[in-house]
ZAMARGU-4260 file (C-alpha; in steps of 0.2 Angstrom, whole numbers, plus 5000, padded with zeros to 4 digits):
<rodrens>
0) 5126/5181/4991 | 5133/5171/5006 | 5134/5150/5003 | 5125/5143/5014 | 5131/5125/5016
5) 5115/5117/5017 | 5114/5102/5009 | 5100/5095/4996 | 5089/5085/5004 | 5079/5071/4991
10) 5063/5068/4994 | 5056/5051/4990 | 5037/5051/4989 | 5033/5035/4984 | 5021/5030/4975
15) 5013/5014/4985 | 5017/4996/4980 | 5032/5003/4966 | 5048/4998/4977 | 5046/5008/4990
20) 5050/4996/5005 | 5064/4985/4995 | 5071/5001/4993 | 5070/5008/5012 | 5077/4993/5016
25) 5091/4992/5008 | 5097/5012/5011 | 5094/5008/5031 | 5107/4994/5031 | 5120/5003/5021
30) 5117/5022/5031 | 5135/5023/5038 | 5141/5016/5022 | 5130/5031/5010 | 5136/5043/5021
35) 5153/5040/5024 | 5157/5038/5004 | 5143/5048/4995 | 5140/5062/5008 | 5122/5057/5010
40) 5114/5055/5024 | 5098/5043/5027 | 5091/5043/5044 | 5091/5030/5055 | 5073/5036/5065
45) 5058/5044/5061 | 5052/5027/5054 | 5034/5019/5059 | 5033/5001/5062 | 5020/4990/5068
50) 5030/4979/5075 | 5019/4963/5081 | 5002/4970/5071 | 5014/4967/5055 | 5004/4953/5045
55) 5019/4948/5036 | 5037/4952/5034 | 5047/4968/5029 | 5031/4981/5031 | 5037/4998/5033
60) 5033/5014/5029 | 5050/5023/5028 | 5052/5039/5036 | 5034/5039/5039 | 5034/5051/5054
65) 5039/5067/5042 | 5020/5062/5034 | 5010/5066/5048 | 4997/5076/5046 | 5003/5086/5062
70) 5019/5092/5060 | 5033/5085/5073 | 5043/5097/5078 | 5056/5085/5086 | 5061/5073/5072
75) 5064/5090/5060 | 5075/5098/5073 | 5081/5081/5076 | 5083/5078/5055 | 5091/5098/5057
80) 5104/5096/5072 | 5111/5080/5064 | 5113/5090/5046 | 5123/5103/5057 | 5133/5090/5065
85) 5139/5078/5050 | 5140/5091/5037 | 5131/5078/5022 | 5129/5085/5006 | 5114/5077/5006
90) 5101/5071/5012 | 5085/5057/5008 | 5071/5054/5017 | 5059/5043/5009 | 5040/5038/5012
95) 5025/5033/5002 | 5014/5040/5013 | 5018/5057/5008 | 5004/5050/4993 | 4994/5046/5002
100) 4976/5051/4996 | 4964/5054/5009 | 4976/5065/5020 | 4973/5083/5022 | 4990/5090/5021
105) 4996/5097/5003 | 5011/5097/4994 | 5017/5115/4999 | 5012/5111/5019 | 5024/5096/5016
110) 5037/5106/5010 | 5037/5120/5021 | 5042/5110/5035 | 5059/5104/5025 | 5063/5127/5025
115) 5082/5122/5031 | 5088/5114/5017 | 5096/5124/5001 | 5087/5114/4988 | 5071/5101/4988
120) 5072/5087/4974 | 5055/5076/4974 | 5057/5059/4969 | 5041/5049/4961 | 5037/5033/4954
125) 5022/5031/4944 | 5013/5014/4939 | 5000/5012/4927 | 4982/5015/4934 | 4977/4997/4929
130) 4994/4988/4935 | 4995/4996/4951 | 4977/4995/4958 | 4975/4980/4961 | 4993/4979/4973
135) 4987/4994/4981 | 4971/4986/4984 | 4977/4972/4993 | 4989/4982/5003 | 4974/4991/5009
140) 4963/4971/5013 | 4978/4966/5023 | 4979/4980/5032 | 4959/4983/5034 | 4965/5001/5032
145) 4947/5011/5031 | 4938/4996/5038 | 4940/4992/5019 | 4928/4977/5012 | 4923/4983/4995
150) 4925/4973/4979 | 4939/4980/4967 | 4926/4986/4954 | 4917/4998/4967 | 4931/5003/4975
155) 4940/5009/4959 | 4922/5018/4954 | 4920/5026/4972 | 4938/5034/4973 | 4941/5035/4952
160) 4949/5053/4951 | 4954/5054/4970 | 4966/5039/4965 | 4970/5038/4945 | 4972/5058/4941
165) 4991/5056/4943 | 4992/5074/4934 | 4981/5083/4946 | 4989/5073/4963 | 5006/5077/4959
170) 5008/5094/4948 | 5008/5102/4965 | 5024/5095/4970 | 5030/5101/4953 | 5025/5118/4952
175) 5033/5124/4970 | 5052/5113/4968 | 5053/5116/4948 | 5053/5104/4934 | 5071/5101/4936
180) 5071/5096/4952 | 5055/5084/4948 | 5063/5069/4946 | 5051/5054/4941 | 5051/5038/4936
185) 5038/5024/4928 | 5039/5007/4939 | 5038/4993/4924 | 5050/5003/4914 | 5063/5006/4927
190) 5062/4986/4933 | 5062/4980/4917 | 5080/4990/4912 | 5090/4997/4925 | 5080/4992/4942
195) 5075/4999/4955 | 5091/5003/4965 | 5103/5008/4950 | 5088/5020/4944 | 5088/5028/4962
200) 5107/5029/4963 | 5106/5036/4946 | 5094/5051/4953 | 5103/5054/4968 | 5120/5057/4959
205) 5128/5045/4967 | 5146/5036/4960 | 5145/5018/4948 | 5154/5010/4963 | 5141/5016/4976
210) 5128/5010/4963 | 5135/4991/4961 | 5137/4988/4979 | 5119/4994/4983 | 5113/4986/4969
215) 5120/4966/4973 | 5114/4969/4992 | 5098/4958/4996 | 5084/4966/5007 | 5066/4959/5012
220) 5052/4965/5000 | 5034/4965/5004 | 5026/4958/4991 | 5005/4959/4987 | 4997/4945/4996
225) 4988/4932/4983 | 4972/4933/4975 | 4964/4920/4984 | 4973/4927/5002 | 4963/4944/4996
230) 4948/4934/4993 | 4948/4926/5010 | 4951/4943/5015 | 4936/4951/5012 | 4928/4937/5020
235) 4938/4941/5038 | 4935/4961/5035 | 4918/4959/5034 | 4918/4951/5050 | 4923/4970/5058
240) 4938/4961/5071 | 4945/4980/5077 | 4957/4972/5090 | 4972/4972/5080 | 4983/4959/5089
245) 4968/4946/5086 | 4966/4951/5069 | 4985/4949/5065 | 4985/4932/5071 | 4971/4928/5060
250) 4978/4934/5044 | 4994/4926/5049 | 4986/4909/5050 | 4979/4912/5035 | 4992/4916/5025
255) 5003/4902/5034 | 4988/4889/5026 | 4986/4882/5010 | 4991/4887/4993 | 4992/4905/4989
260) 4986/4903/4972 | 4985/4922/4963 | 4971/4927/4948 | 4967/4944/4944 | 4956/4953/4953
265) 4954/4968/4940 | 4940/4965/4928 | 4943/4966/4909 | 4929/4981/4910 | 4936/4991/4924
270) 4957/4993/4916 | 4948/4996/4900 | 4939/5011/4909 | 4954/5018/4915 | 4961/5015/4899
275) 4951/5026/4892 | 4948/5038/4904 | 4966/5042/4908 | 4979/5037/4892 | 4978/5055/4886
280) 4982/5062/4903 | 4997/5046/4904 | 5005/5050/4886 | 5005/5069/4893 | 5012/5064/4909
285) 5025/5052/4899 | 5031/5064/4887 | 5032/5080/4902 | 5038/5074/4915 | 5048/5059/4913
290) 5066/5059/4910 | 5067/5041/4902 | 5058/5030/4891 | 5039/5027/4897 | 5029/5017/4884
295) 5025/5005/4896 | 5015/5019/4906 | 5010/5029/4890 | 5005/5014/4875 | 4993/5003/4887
300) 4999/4987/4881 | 4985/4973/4883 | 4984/4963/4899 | 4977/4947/4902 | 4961/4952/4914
305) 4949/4939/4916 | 4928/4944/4913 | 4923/4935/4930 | 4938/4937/4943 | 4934/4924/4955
310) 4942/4908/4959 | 4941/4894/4949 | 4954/4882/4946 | 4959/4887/4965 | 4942/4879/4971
315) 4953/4865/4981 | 4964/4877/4990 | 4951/4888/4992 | 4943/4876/5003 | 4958/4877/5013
320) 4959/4894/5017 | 4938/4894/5020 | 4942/4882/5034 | 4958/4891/5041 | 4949/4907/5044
325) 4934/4900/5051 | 4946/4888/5063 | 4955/4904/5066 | 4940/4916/5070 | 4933/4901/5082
330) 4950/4901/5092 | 4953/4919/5093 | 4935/4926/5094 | 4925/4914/5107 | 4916/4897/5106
335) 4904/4894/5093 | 4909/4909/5082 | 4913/4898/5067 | 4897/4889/5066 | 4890/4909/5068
340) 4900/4918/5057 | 4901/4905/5041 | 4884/4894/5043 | 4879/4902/5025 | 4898/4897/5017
345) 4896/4880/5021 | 4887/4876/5004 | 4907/4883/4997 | 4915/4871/5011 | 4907/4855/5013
350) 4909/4854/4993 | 4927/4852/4996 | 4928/4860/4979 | 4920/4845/4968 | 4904/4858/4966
355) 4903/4861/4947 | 4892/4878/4952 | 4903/4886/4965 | 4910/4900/4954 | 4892/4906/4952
360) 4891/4902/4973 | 4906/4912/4973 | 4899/4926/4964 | 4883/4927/4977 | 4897/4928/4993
365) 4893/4945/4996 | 4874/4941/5002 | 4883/4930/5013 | 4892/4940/5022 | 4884/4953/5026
370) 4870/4941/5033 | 4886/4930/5046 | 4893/4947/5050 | 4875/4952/5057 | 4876/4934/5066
375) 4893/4936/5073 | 4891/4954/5079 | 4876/4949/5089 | 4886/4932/5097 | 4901/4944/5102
380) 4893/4957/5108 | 4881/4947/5118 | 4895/4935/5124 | 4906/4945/5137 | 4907/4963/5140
385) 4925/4963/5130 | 4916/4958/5115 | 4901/4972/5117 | 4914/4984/5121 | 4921/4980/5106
390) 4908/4979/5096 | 4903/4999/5103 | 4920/5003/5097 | 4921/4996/5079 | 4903/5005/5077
395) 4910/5020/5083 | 4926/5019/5071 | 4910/5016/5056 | 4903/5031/5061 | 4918/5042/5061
400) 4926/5035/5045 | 4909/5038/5037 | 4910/5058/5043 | 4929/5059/5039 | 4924/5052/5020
405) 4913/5064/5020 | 4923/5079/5023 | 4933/5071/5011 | 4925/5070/4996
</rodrens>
């Protein structure tokens, strides 16, 4: 049989909040560098930023372009003709949102558009159920991806199995490249021994003296935003701001306020439900398909969780961030909007955090907002026709994220 040539391409799936941007980062600085001594050739295009609509620092989804659900025909023959041109012997693209859950697109559509290359080699990282939802979480509050406003506890019972079968999500990437060319990793294991970077390195074949130089370079992260930030942002989601660049500005200004004090969000009862509902399938996946030691995915050390994940010892600064956001809607949504939007939180405000009951105020918030975003609603819509127009659209966005769920599952 004729050789082909072809190079190898890696395929970097993800998963969410376990690297993935640190990573992308650092690969897209060093690309002339990875080609020119390794062979391998990591695009410079096909990414998808946000640009100004970022909230903070360093978002990215990688090669995010390749995940779409409608293939795009120009970045693979672009990805194809610059194969043909440099000759690499490999190649790595890399994007979480090839996992991403809700998107109709399976493992095998994915890899049939990838046909030109001589050999596929997926690259996953898998975190805990209970140690990675609660990143993945916040990801999804800053983002006010889904028009997300659910506490963590529902969330985790709506989506359960959609989210936490790792074995059922991913055996399909296994099955069509092959065990051997199934490469995963557990995140707490691989950052507590080799890292991030040298773990990668050590996957993509590459030389010690690529992997020390790409392991001492510095490259922005994007960290989870704190507990009390995800607090707060519940609040502002509530509030249905669908213009983007005012919602940005908003959650900046937040962010930029206060202390950004973390707690658990994760109750002690839901990580015990996973716990139980998934450690067989984990010790399975630990002992199968990883290449390395995994007992910090397979033994489900105890965590810390807390019974009642609400501010507490945060009260002060929480205070802070109560009064930034309202400030901030006032400013950025029309006059009067703060005393609309938050007239039943100012029994949490005007405490300035001396209340001895506000942990059990804090547990009623919920009834709260859903009666200020009723009252803001009504102010925008009725204020100009920018803010009715508005408020059509977000309804309409409800109303087709509620049939898109439901053709979902």
């Amino acid at each position: 049989m004729e050789k082909t040539n072809k190079p190898t391409l890696y395929l970097h799936i993800g998963m969410h909040k376990t690297g993935t941007t640190y990573l992308q980062n650092i690969l897209r600085e060093n690309q002339e560098y990875l080609l020119e001594n390794e062979g391998l050739f990591f695009p410079d295009y096909a990414g998808v930023q946000n640009g100004q609509l970022t909230t903070r620092s360093g978002a990215n989804s990688g090669h995010g372009a390749f995940t779409h659900r409608r293939e795009q025909k120009s970045i693979h023959q672009r990805l194809i003709e610059d194969c043909e041109r440099l000759k690499p012997k490999s190649v790595l693209i890399s994007s979480e949102n090839f996992t991403i859950w809700r998107r109709r697109v399976t493992a095998k559509q994915y890899l049939a558009r990838f046909q030109y290359f001589e050999k596929i080699v997926v690259i996953l990282v898998l975190r805990r159920q209970d140690r990675w939802i609660e990143s993945y979480y916040k990801q999804l509050l800053d983002g006010f991806i889904d028009f997300e406003i659910r506490s963590i506890e529902q969330f985790c019972n709506d989506l359960d199995e959609q989210l936490f079968d790792y074995k059922a999500r991913f055996q399909p990437w296994r099955e069509i490249v092959g065990s051997k060319n199934f490469r995963v990793g557990s995140y707490d294991e691989i950052v507590a021994n080799l890292g991030l970077m040298n773990w990668l390195c050590a996957e993509l074949g590459l030389t010690p003296e690529t992997q020390t130089f790409l392991s001492n370079q510095n490259a922005a992260k994007y960290p989870s935003t704190s507990g009390l930030n995800s607090f707060a942002l519940r609040i502002l989601n509530s509030l249905v701001i669908t213009n983007k660049e005012t919602r940005t500005k908003i959650v900046r200004e937040l962010y930029d306020a206060g202390e950004d004090n973390n707690f658990d969000l994760l109750p002690k009862k839901t990580a015990e439900k996973l716990r139980m509902r998934y450690q067989a399938s984990n010790e399975w996946i630990a002992k199968n398909w990883m290449q390395s030691d995994a007992s910090e995915f397979s033994e489900w050390k105890t965590l810390h969780y807390t019974d009642t994940p609400v501010p507490n010892a945060q009260d002060a600064n929480l205070v802070v961030k109560l009064n930034v956001l309202a400030d901030s809607i006032e400013r950025h949504c029309g006059p009067s909007a703060r005393a609309l939007a938050f007239r039943n939180l100012d029994k949490i405000i005007t405490t300035n955090g001396s209340d001895k009951n506000i942990s059990q105020r804090l547990m009623g918030v919920n009834d709260d907002l859903r009666r200020a975003r009723k009252i803001l609603q009504a102010r925008l819509s009725n204020s100009s026709k920018r803010y009715l127009v508005a408020d059509i659209t977000r309804k309409f966005k409800k109303v087709m994220v509620s049939v898109w769920r439901r053709l979902n599952g």
